[in-house]
N, C-alpha and C positions, 0 to 999 in steps of 0.2 A: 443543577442536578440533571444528570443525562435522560432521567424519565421525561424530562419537559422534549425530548427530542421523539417525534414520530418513531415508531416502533422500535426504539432503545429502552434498555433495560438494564438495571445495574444488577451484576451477578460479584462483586465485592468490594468494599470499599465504600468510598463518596465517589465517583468518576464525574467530571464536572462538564455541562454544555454551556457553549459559549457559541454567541451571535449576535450581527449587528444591533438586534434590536434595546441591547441594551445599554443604559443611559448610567449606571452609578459611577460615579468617579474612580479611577485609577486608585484612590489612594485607599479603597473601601478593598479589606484584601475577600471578604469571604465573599461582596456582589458583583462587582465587577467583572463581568465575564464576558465585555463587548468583544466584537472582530473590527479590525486586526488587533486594537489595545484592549488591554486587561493585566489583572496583579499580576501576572506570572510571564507576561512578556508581551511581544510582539509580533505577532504573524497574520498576514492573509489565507485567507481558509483556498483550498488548493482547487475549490470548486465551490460556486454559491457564495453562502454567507455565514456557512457558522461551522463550530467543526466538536469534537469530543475532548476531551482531557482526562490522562489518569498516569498515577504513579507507578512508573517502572519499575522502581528501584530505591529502597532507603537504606540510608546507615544510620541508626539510632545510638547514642548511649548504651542500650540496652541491646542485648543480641536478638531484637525485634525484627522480622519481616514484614515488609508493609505492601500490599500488593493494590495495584487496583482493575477492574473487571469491567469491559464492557460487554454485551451478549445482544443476543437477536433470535426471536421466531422465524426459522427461514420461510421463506414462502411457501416451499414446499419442502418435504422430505427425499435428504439427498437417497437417488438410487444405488444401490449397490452393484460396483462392477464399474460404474460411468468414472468418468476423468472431468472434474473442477479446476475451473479455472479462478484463483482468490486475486485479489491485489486491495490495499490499504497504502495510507499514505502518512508519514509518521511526519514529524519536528520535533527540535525539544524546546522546550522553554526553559530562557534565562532570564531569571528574574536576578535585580542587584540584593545583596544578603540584607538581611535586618539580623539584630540581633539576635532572635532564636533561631528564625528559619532560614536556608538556603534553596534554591534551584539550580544553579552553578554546577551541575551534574551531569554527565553523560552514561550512558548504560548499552547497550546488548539484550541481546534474546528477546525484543517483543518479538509477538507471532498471534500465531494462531489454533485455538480446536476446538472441534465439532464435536457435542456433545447429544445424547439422548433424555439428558433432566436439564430443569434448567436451576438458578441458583441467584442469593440475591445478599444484597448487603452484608449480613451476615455468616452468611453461609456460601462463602467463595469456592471456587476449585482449588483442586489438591495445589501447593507448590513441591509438583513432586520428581523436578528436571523432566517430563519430557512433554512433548509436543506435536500435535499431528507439523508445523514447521513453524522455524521461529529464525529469526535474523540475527545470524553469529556476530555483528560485525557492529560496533558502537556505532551509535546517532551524534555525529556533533555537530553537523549542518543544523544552522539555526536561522539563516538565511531562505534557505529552499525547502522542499518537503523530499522527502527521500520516498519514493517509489517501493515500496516492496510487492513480490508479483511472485506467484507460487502453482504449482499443481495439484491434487489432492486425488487419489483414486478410492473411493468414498467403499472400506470396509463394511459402512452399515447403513440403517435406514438412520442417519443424525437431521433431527429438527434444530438443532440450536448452535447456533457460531457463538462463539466467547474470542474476543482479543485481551490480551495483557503477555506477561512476563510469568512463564509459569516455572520458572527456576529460581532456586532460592540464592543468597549472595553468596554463596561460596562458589557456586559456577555462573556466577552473574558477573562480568567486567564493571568496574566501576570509575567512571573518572571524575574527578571533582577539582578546581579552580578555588573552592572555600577552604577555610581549614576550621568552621564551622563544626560543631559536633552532633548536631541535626543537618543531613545534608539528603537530598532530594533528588531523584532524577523523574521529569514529568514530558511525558508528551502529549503534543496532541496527535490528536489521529483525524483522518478526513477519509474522501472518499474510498469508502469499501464496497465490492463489487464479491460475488461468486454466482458462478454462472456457465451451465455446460458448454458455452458458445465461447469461441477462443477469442475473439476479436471483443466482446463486449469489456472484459476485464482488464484489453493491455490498454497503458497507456497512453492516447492517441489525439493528445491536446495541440491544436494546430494545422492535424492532417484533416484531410475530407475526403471524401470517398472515389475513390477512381472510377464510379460510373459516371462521375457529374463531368468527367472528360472525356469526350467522345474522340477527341484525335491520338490517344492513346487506346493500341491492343497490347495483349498479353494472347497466347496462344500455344499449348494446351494447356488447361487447366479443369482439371487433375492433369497432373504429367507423369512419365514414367523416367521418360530418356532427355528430354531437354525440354525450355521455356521460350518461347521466343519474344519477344518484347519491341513495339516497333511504337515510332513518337519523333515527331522532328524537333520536338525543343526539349528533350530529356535532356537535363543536366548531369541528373546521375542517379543511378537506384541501387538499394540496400534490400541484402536476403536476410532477416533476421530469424531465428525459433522462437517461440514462444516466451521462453525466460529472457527477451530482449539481446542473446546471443549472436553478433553479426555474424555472417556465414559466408556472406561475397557483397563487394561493394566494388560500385564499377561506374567509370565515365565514356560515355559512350563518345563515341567519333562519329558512329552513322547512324541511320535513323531505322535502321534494323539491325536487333543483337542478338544471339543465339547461345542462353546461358547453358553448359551442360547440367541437369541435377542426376545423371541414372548414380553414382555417387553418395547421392546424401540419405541422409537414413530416414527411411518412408513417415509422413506425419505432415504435421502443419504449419505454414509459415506464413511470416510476414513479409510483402513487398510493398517496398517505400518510393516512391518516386518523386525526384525533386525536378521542379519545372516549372519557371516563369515565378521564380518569388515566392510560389503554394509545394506544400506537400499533397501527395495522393497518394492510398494504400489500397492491396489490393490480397485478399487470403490466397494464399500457396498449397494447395495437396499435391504430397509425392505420395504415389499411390505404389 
């Protein structure tokens, strides 16, 4: 049960948590909820040891919808006017069919929204197609965790984040592998992050911080009309935006480069510097 998870909260459905610490056998479908093994598949949590599960997506028999709801107390109440930065990390699970049930399912549109009530087991959000943002684009990586990574310019004072699927199947993509007549699309979800600071939400597994490199400058920063970037063993550095958008990517020859930005459209970025085998990042204002 995802209540067993520190300030998780179920707002519809069963949404299920799952973490190393537990011991029941694979073959137990309702206990079994270890990391990485468990009933409904196989994955390494994307961070730490344990991660959330819920249903995306059903096709019943019956013209049934079946949603499931994960939600949270934000720490604080979003301000109105500021600009959030969200990112969640999704998988699906493929479990092999048994007789009545499948997981063999792929789906679309998890996402995200912020909410001013909150809402629980039985008393879900609307499935009423829309979404403060939701991911157009099916999940079939089952291998890795897919990244999703969003803006949000916070209309109101919202306490409460909710993730799921809040479209119903008719504008819900559906892929299935079963020809099972209960078929299932489940993921998990892992580290979620929202947070006015742009750097805390992208994902930055790997990099370390460009102060801990002293033979590397960047200079101006803020910039208006160019960056200059000086480092005798840069291999190569990447300009991304925020939504992980590359912008310029460049291999240098000398040990001072002179990137033009008066060009890019004013805001905040990423720079990535590869050098000596490590990554190093560094935040970007075009002012």
């Amino acid at each position: 049960m995802i209540i067993k998870a520190k300030h998780w909260l179920n707002f519809g459905e069963t949404p299920d948590y799952f973490n190393s610490c537990n011991i029941s056998p694979v073959s137990d479908f309702v206990h079994a909820c270890s990391v990485p093994q468990n009933s409904l598949g196989y994955q390494d949590a994307a961070s730490g040891n344990s991660y959330a599960g819920i249903v995306n997506a059903n096709i019943y028999p019956t013209p049934f919808s079946d949603r499931e709801y994960i939600g949270c107390l934000l720490n604080e109440s979003l301000q109105i006017g500021k600009k959030y930065f969200i990112r969640f990390k999704a998988s699906p699970a493929y479990k092999i069919p048994d007789p009545i049930l499948s997981v063999e399912c792929f789906s679309n549109n998890i996402g995200f929204r912020f909410s001013n009530v909150s809402f629980s087991s039985t008393i879900p959000p609307e499935t009423d197609n829309t979404a403060h943002f939701y991911y157009p684009l099916v999940i079939n990586d089952t291998a890795n965790w897919t990244s999703i990574v969003a803006t949000f310019t916070a209309d109101s004072a919202f306490s409460y984040l909710i993730i799921g699927n809040f479209f119903d199947n008719e504008h819900t993509t559906f892929i299935c592998d079963s020809t099972l007549s209960y078929s299932t699309s489940y993921l998990y979800i892992d580290d979620i992050c929202v947070s006015l600071d742009s750097l805390t939400c992208l994902d930055l597994v790997g990099v370390v911080n460009l102060h801990s490199n002293s033979s590397v400058r960047i200079y101006p920063n803020p910039a208006k009309e160019s960056i200059t970037i000086t480092g005798s063993k840069i291999q190569s550095f990447i300009l991304s935006d925020l939504q992980g958008n590359i912008v310029y990517q460049y291999f240098p020859l000398a040990v001072s480069t002179t990137l033009i930005v008066s060009g890019y459209q004013r805001g905040i970025y990423l720079l990535k510097i590869n050098m000596n085998e490590k990554s190093f990042f560094q935040k970007i204002i075009l002012q």
